[in-house]
C-alpha angles and dihedrals in degrees: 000000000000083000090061087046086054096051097037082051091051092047097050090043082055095045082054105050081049100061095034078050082057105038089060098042085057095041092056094046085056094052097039087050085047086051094046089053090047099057101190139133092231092042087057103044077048081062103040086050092050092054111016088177099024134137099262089036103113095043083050089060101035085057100049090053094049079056110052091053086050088063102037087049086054104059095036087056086052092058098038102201139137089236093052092042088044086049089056097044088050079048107038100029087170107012128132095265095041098097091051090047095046082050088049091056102042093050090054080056094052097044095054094050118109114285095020092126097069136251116328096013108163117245148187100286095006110072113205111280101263094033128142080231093049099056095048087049089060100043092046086049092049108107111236114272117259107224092207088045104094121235113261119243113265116239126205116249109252125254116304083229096061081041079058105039081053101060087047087053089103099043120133084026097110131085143193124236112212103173146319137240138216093183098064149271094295084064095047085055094041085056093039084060087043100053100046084050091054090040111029102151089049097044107024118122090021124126115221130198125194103230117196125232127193111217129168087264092057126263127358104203098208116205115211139176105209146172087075127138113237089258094065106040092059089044102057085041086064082049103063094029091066089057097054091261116140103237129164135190109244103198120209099264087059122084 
């Protein structure tokens, strides 16, 4: 008899553990589906603190980390800087935003080198070509006229065609950056086939080639569409830009 109370005791304390078991299993998928509908960095750390080892506890955290770069991507995209974009990657060395942002910085890079104005971009010391300046540099630099020297015979401008075929002289020379990588030039070609699948009407019919850059952190791999006129590189840059896509002008003196 007190055997069959023993067993009947042991029984109820397991049907217990059972339902209590059950109760907090349910209890945690509740709070976990409240959490996912949330979406929210502090929803999710509630969640973390509420079951530090529970079953949802590494997507929690997954999750809060995804967005926390979100959110720190976003503000460094709001400055655009080199100094924001060079503070996520220290922060984010292989996050999800970390190849764009390695792209955003190299391109500010690119876009402050020598001769990345363009051709006959005025300078410190070399005023822009048809300038009042110019013109008064050339005139102070002529040598006084000789009186016994004989005037030399004058000779007629050549044709306004060959003027023409000249300034074209350097079309097709330009060239387009669209990222850099620092994993290599596989990556640089991997992104090359992404993008003329997500811009096909802006990048279809160009040739790319993947150009390598030393840097103190080891190698950039830079991808660039190239053989363009200045014209249409900087159109096509405008292009993606406006469709949030980092792009940068390459002129003909950069490699």
């Amino acid at each position: 008899m007190n055997i069959n109370k023993y067993v009947l005791v042991l029984c109820g304390a397991f049907v217990l553990a059972v339902v209590l078991a059950s109760a907090g299993c349910s209890r945690q998928q509740s709070d976990w589906q409240k959490t996912r509908e949330t979406n929210t960095a502090e929803a999710y750390e509630l969640y973390l603190k509420k079951y530090p080892s529970g079953e949802f506890t590494a997507q929690a955290q997954a999750r809060v980390k995804e967005l926390y770069e979100e959110r720190d991507w976003q503000k460094a995209r709001d400055a655009d800087t080199p100094e924001a974009y060079q503070a996520f990657l220290k922060q984010y060395p292989e996050g999800k935003w970390t190849e764009e942002a390695r792209i955003r910085v190299e391109n500010f890079t690119l876009a402050q080198a020598p001769g990345a104005g363009g051709p006959g971009a005025a300078s410190p010391g070399n005023p822009a070509p048809g300038s009042a300046e110019s013109g008064a540099a050339a005139v102070s630099a002529a040598p006084p006229p000789n009186p016994k020297q004989k005037p030399a015979p004058s000779v007629a401008p050549p044709p306004a065609k060959a003027a023409s075929h000249s300034a074209d002289a350097g079309a097709g020379s330009y060239g387009v950056q669209l990222g850099a990588f620092k994993s290599g030039a596989e990556a640089a070609e991997q992104r090359w086939t992404q993008l003329q699948k997500e811009y096909p009407g802006v990048l279809a019919g160009l040739s790319s080639k993947v150009v390598p850059k030393p840097t103190a952190e080891g190698k950039l791999y830079r991808l660039q569409a190239i053989g363009l006129t200045e014209k249409r590189a900087r159109a096509i840059c405008s292009a993606l830009k406006a469709k949030s896509q980092a792009c940068v002008v390459v002129p003909p003196a950069q490699g």
